[in-house]
GUBAFI-549636 format. One record per residue (C-alpha): x, y, z. Coordinates in steps of 0.02 Angstrom, whole numbers, plus 50000, padded with zeros to 5 digits. Example, Ala and Ser with C-alpha at 12.3 -4.5 7.8 and 13.67 -1.06 7.14 Angstrom:
<recs>
506154977550390 506844994750357 
</recs>
This chain:
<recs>
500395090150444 502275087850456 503735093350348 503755077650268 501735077350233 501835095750166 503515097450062 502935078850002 504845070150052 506035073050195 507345086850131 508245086850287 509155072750247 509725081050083 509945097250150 511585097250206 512335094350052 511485106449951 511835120050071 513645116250094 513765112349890 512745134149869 513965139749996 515485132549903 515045137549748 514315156049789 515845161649829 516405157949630 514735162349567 514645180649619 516205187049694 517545177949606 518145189849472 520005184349469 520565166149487 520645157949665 522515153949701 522745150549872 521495142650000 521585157350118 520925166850005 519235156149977 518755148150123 518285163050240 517135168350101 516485151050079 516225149450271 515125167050285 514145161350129 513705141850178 513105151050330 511855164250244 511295148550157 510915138250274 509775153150344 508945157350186 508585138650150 507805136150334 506915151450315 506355148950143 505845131550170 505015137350310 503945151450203 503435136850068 502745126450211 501925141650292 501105145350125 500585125250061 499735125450199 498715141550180 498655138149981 498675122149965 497775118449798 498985119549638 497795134749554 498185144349688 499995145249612 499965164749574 499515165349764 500765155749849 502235163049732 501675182349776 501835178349962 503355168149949 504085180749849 503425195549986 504235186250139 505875179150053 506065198850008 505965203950199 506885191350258 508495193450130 508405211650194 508315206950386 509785196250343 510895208450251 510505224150367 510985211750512 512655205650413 513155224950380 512875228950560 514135215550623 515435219750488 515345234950524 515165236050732 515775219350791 516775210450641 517815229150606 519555217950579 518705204550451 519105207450258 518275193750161 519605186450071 520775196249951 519795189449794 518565204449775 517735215349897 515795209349873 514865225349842 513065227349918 512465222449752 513065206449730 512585201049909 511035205149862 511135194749711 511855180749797 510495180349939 508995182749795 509775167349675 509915157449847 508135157749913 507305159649741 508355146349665 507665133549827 505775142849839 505725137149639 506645118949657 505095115249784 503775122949687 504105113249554 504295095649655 502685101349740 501555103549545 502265086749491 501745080349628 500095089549629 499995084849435 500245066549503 499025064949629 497645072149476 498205059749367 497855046749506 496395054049547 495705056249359 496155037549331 495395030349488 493795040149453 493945035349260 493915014649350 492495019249454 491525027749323 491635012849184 491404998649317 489775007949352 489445007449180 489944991949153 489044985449301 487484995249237 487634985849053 487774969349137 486334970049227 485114974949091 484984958649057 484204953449200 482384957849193 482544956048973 482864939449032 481774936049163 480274943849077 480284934148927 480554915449043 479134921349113 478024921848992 478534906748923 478304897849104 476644904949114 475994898848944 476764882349005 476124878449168 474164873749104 474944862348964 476234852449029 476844852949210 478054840949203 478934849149073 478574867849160 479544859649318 480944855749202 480924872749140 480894880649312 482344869249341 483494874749187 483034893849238 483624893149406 485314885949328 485394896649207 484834910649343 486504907149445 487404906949307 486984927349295 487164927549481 488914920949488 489524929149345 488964946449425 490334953949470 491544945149328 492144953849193 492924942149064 492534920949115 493354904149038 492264900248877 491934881948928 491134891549074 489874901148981 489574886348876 489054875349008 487714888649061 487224891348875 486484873248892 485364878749002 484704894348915 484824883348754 483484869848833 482334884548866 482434892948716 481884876548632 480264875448777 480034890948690 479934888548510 480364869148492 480944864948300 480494882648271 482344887648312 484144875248255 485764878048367 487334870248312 488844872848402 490564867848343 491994876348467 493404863448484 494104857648674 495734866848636 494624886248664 493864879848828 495084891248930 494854907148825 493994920448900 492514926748847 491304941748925 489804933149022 488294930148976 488764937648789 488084920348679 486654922148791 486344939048740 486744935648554 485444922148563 484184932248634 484404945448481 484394934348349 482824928148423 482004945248453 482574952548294 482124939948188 480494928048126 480584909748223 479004900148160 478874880748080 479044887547899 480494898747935 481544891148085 482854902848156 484564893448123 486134897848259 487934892048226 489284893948353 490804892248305 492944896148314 494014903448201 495714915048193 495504917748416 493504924248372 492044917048417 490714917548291 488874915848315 487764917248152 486074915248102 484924916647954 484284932247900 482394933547912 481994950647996 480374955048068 479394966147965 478904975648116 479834979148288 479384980748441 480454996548543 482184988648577 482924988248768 484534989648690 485034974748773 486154963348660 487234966448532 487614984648588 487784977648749 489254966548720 490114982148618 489914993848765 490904980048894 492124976748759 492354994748744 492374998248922 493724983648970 494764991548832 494824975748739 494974969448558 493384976148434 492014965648419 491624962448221 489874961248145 489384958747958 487954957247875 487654948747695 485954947747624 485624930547710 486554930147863 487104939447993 488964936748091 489394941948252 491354938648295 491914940448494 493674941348512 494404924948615 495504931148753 496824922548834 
</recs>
């Protein structure tokens, strides 16, 4: 990787300024005891410390990419600091011993300015708030950005991971659906054949209905009420006058959106959950109001049921949940029970 893939930006063109701004201000910062008055006695100490901090940024910079890239991950923080901390230590003492030695041997004439001599100490000082001040500026650029990319990460996993569930939920319906068609094709095959052609015919549309709609997650409501027509003609194959569907959803809805296949789904519960015979005909009504759908029927539970798929009404809560969208309601009186999906636009 290079310096811009490991430091995550490129500090070089930064660096110029923040080494000339350190070696400006240093001078103030450590060895400036008595005011500044005249520019002679500032600028050779300004020169000799931009230098040292151009070489401890270099060199420091040059330590946090050596250790990224042996300790990359962000929990090896206690890691990469001890190391950084190890070499920036040798390296400030390479530096000094090498400044003392030219003062001292080749530099003999140089006195730093008339401000303050710098004692050993604070050249110490100086070179340890230099590199640790830049070693700490880029570890903390580098956990944001490692805090970043987890976030990312967590939330692209998070899409993945409800899509699949939300896929999954979808697709339940499929063999409910299928399986209870047919039975009803097979019962009407030897009767009427005409009418099981029909039949075959309003499954297949209603068949690519759940085909198209696969991969959708919310569709225009004029949409899923075209292919309720469909499933509506074969629920009456199925139990003629035995089951009443009145739907009242005015023209001005018909670009809402809606989840798929949902009033299919709502259908099929009231159907399964409930008796359907000539003396007590299952009664559905579809209508708008306040942005919700509603779908009701008559209450007439069967006295005994059969072990739920769980396909239906906790269906269409899941995907609701799942898309992060408004709550679906549901209320129950002693005669009828209400089912209200939000309208989206």
């Amino acid at each position: 990787m290079n310096r811009k893939q490991i430091l995550g930006f490129n500090d070089l063109k930064f660096a110029p300024v923040f080494i000339l701004l350190l070696g400006m201000l240093t001078p103030v910062m450590f060895f400036g005891n008595k005011p500044i008055k005249l520019p002679a006695e500032y600028f050779p100490n300004a020169f000799i410390s931009t230098i040292m901090t151009a070489i401890y940024y270099f060199s420091g910079v040059e330590i946090i990419m050596r250790m990224r890239r042996k300790y990359p991950a962000a929990s090896d923080l206690g890691k990469r600091l001890f190391w950084q901390v190890i070499y920036a230590a040798i390296i400030i003492a390479v530096v000094q011993t090498v400044i003392i030695f030219l003062m001292q041997n080749v530099f003999t004439d140089y006195n730093p300015a008339r401000i303050d001599e710098p004692t050993g100490v604070q050249a110490l000082l100086a070179s340890a708030f230099l590199t640790l001040l830049t070693m700490s500026i880029y570890e903390i650029i580098y956990l944001f950005q490692k805090y970043k990319e987890a976030e990312i990460a967590r939330e692209k996993l998070q899409r993945i991971n409800l899509q699949s569930q939300l896929d999954t939920l979808k697709n339940q319906v499929n063999p409910h659906f299928l399986f209870n068609s047919l039975n009803t094709l097979t019962s009407l095959i030897p009767e009427d054949p005409k009418s099981a052609i029909r039949f075959v015919e309003k499954l297949s549309q209603t068949y690519r209905h759940i085909l198209a709609v696969g991969n959708e997650k919310l569709i225009p409501l004029r949409a899923e009420l075209r292919a309720l027509d469909a499933y509506v003609y074969l629920l009456k194959i199925r139990f003629g006058d035995k089951i009443i569907i009145d739907r009242d959803v005015p023209a001005a809805y018909a670009e809402d959106l809606i989840l798929p296949l949902s009033l299919q789904m709502l259908m099929e519960n009231a159907v399964k959950h409930n008796v359907v015979s000539a003396a007590h005909p299952l009664h559905i009504r579809i209508s708008v109001q306040d942005n919700f759908l509603i779908v009701r029927n008559n209450l007439q539970l069967k006295k005994q049921q059969f072990n739920s798929t769980k396909v239906g009404l906790a269906n269409i809560k899941a995907r609701y949940e799942l898309l992060g969208k408004k709550e679906v309601k549901v209320r129950e009186t002693e005669g009828e029970f209400l089912v209200e999906l939000p309208l989206l636009k």
